[in-house]
Each structure stands twice: as C-alpha cells, then as structure tokens.
N, C-alpha and C positions, 0 to 999 in steps of 0.2 A: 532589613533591606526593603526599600522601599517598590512599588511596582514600577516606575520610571527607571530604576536601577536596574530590573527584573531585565524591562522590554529592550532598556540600550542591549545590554549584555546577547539579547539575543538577535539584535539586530546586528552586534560587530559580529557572531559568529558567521550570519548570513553572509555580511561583508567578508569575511574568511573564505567561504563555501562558494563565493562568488566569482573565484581568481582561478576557479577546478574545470576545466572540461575536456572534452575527448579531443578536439581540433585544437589542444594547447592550451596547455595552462599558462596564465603568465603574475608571476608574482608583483602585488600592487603594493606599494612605497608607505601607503594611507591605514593599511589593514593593521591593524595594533598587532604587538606581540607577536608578528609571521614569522621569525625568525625565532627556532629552530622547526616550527611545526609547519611551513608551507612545503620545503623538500621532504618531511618524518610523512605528509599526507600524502605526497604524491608516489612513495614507496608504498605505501600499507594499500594505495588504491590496486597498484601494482601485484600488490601479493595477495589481495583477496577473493583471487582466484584460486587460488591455492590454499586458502579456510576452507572457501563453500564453492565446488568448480561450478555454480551457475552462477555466480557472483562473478562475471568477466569484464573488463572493465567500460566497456559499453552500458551494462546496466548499472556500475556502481556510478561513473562520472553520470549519467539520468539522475539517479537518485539526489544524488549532491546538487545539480544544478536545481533541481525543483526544491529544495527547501531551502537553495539560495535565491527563489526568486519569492519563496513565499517569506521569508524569513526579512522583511524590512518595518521600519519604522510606521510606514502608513497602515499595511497589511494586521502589526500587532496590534494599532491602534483600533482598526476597524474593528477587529475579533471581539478585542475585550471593552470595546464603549459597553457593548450592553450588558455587563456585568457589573457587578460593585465587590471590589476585590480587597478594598480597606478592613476589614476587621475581620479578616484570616487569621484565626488561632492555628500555627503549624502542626499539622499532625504525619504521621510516617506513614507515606503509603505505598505499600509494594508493587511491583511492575513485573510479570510475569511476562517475558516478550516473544513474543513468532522470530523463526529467522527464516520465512520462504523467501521476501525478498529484501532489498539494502536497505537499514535503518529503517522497517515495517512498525519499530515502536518508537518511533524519535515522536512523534504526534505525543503520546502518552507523557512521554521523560518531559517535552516541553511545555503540557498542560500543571503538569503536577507543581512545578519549580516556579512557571509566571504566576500559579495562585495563588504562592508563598508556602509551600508544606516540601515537606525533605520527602527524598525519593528512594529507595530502596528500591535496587533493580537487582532481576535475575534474568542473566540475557541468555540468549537460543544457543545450543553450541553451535547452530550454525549460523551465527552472527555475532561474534564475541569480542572485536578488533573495532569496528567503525565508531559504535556507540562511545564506550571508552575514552576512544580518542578526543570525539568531539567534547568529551564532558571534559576533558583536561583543559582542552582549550578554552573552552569558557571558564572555568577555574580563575585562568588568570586571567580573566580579564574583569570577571570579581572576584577576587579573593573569597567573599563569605560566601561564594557557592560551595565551598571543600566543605563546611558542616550540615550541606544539603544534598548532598550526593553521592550515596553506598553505593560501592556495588557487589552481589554477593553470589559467593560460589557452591555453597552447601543450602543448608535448608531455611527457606525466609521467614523470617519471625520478628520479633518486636512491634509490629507494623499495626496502625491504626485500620488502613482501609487497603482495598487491593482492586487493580486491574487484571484478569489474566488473559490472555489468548491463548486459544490452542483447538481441536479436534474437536465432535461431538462428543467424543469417548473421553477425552480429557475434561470436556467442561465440566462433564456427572462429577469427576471426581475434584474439581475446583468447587463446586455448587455444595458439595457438602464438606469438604475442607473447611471452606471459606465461611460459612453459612452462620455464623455469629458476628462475621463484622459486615460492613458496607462494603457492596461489590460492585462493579464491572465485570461479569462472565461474557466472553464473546465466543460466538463458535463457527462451524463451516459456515461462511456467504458466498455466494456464488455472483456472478453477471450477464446479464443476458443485453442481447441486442434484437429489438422490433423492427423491422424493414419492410416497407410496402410497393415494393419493387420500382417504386421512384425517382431510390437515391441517385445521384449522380456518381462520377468515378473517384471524384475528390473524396467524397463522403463516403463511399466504399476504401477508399485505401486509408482513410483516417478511421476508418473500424477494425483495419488491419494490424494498426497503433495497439489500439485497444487490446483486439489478441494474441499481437506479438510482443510485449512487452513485459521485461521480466521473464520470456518465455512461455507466457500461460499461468506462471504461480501466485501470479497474486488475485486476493477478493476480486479486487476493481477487475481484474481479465474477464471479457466476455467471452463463457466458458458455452452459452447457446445461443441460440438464432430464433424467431417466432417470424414466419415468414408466408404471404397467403398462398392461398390454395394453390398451384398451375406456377410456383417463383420459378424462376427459370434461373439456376444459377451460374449463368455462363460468363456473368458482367461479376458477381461476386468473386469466382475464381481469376479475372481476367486485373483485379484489382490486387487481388492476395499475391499475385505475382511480385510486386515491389517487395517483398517479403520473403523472396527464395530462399537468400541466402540462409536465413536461420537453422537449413538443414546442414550447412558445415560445419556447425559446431553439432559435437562428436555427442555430447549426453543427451541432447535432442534429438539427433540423429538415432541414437540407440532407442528413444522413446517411442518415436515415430515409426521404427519396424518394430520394438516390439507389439505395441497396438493397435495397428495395420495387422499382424498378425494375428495377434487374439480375435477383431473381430472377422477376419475372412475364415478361421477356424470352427469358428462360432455361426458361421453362415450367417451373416449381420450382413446387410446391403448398406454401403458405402459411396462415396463418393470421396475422388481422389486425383489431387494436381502434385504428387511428387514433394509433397514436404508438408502437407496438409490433408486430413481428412477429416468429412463430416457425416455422422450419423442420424437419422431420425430416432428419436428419443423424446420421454416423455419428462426425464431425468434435467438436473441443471448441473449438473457436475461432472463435466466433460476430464477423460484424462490428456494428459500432455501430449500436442501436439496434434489435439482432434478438437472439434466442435458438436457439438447437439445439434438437432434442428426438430422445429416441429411448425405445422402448416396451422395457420387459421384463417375461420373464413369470417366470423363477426367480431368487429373492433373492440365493442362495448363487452365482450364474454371475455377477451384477453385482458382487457384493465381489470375489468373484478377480478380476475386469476389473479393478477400480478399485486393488486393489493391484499389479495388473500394469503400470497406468499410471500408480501413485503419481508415475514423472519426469517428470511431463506434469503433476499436479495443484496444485497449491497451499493449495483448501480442497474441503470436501463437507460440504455442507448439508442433514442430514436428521434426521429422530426415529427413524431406523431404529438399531438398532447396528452400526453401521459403524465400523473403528478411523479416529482421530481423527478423526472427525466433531465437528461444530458445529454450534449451533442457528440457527436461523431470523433472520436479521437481525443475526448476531455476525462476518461476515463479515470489516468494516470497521473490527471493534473489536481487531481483534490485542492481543496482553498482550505486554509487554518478553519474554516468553520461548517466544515466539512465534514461530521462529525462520522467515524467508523460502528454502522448498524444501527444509523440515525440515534445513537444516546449522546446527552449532551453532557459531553467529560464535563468541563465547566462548572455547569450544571449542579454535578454529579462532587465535584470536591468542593466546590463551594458550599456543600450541605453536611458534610462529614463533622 
C-alpha cells in the first residue's frame, strides 16, 4: 500500500467524520461507503454515554468534529512533506491507549498506519466503542487496512515497538516491561495558563474552552493559572461565567462538592463562583472541577521554571512570549503535528 493510498483513505474517513455534529448531523451523498455506517455512528455517538458517563455527546460530537477538520487532504500532506516515508519495512507496533477523553489515542492509531507498519491496539475500557468503529470504516474503504489493524483484548504481544500511555505509576511499570523494544512511555502532563492581567474578556472566556473542555480530563486542560502578584480575579470569574452550566451534569457536579469539601475541611483558602474553584498551589495537577493558581512577580524566573518543567507540561496558554506557547482557547485544537509531550511519533516509527 502505497502512502497516497494511506493519506486518501484517511482523508475519506475525515470526510466521514465530517457529516457528525451536535447542531445536526446531515448525511452527504459524496462520502463513500455511508451507508450502513453514517446511522450505526450516530447511535454509538448516542450511547457512549453510557460506556464512559463523561463521554456525553457534546464532548464526543467535539472530538469527531476536530479530527474531521484535521483529517483532510492538505493537512496530511503538510504533516508528512517533511518526512520520507518510502522505504518503511512494516513492523507491529502496539498501542496501549488512555480513555480519559474521546478517541485520546486516534493520533497514535493514525501515525502508526500513514507510516506503513501494522498496529496492535489495546484500547482503555473506557474507550472501547469509537476507536473500533472508526477502524472499520476505514477498512473499507482499503480493504488492505484489515492485515494492519489488531485489536486486542488480553495480553499484547508479538509486537516490534510500542506506545503506552497511562499514570506515573503505570509508566514504571510499562518502562521495565517494555525496556527491550523501542518505546513511546508517556505519563501525567498537565496545562497551565500565564495571564498578566491584560487579557481581555474574549481571551478570558477562550481560557474557559481550555478548562472546560472534556471536563478538565484531558493533558491539554489548563489544570493551573501563574498569575502576578495583586491579579484581581474578578474579570477571570466574570468570564468563567459562560461556562455555568457544566455544573448540571451530575458526575461534575458530584466532583465539584466533593473537593470544595475536602479542601474547606482541610482549611485550604479558596476561591469560589458556584461551579468552580481555585486554589493557590505550588502543584500543576488540579483535581476536577478546581484550578491551581500561584502569583509571580518576575517574567524571566517564570520562563526558566516553565522550561525547567517542560517534562511535566503539555501546553502553556498565554499572550506573553513564551517558547511554544499557544493562544487562548487553542488548547483542544492540537494540529496533526502537534506532537503529545513534544516526541516526535514520526520520528519515532520511522526509526524502528
């Protein structure tokens, strides 16, 4: 199979993915193969609240639209110019995947298959339906994807090279597992956001994006704040407002009093809008439904931190100049070359 073969195939899935959203799906005439699988998708988006109950279908049709807009023809092309993908000897490489949020490992599934090597997936149980699906659909739309595409339910094996994600406490135990073949270990990252109390309200409620989205669970969520000395956050809370509702759903809801509760028991000084709190914290791994914060007062001592902690980071959200920084609510739009804990998959199977 050639890579032009590769990239079509994953451009009609885009085109697939591209007919799915929350204000109405509508079935397009153009999309190869929609028929039985554009109604079979709009049921399983449906019920995948009932896999994983924070998989509700506001965040699952998110998920779908963003790697139906990354998932095109120019986007694949741009990725892989700068690689050389011709004389890829396929080898098996296994995929150990996260299910905190929808399709967290499609990145991986779709690096492994454009480089030409067969994929071995072990998916999260709490994500075991979307991945699946979508592999089928590509199936047919090559055929010779079926002798590249395992997916398995016991214990992974045969496999040349491996990705895993998971816990710090898992990695130990992927890191010496693994520790004879070529690896990918990733483990906790977290996201912070830098503010110098000049952002405007836009750019405050596009940070809101950032921490509402997914709920909190995923890397890319800014789980803290690095904000100066005297920040008044009164323009902060007055933006997070756009973002109430997230306390009617019930598992957030339960998250948010119980640690509101832990920390007023704990006598922890907080700050609190009713669906939201934020702690001063030295920490970057905020639990559900709360934020970190911590005050600084010189620019230059926060960048050296934040490059000192770059193996902690994932993203950093500010208008300052910060290296690889990112703007305000682009958190959760990652680009195909985007790479998860800056390694470069690519890279990374291209050398196996």
């Amino acid at each position: 199979m050639t890579l032009a073969a590769r990239k079509a195939a994953f451009a009609e899935l885009g085109r697939f993915l591209s007919q799915f959203h929350e204000n109405g799906s509508v079935e397009d005439a153009i999309v190869k193969n929609n028929s039985p699988f554009f109604e079979d998708f709009l049921q399983l988006i449906q019920l995948s609240q009932s896999h994983n109950r924070w998989f509700t279908p506001e965040q699952v049709y998110f998920a779908i639209e963003s790697w139906a807009e990354a998932l095109t023809p120019q986007n694949l092309d741009k990725w892989l110019s700068a690689y050389d993908t011709e004389n890829v000897h396929p080898k098996k490489v296994g995929l150990i995947l996260a299910g905190n949020i929808p399709l967290v490992g499609f990145h991986d599934f779709l690096s492994v298959l454009i480089t030409g090597h067969k994929v071995l997936v072990k998916t999260s149980s709490n994500d075991q339906h979307l991945l699946p699906f979508l592999a089928k659909y590509l199936i047919t739309i090559e055929p010779k994807f079926a002798d590249y595409i395992t997916f398995i339910e016991g214990k992974l094996e045969g496999f040349d090279a491996v990705i895993a994600t998971g816990s710090n406490n898992t990695a130990r135990y992927f890191e010496y597992y693994f520790k004879d073949k070529p690896a990918i270990i990733r483990k906790n990252r977290n996201s912070v956001a830098v503010l110098t109390g000049d952002e405007t309200k836009e750019e405050l409620e596009a940070l809101g994006e950032d921490i509402f989205r997914y709920f909190g669970l995923g890397c890319r969520n800014v789980s803290k704040l690095f904000v100066p000395e005297g920040y008044d956050f009164t323009k902060f809370f007055e933006a997070m407002y756009k973002y109430k509702d997230v306390i009617a759903y019930e598992k957030y809801a339960n998250n948010y009093d119980y640690n509101k509760a832990v920390f007023l028991m704990s006598n922890f000084k907080i700050l609190d809008n009713g669906f939201l709190t934020i702690k001063e914290d030295t920490g970057y791994g905020s639990p559900i439904s709360s934020v970190f914060y911590e005050y600084y007062n010189d620019k230059v001592a926060l960048k050296n931190r934040l490059e000192a902690d770059t193996n902690q980071l994932q993203c950093v959200v500010s208008q300052l100049n910060i290296p690889n920084k990112i703007a305000f609510g682009e958190a959760q739009h990652p680009r195909l070359w985007d790479y998860a804990d800056n390694v470069d998959t690519i890279s990374f199977l291209l050398k196996i």
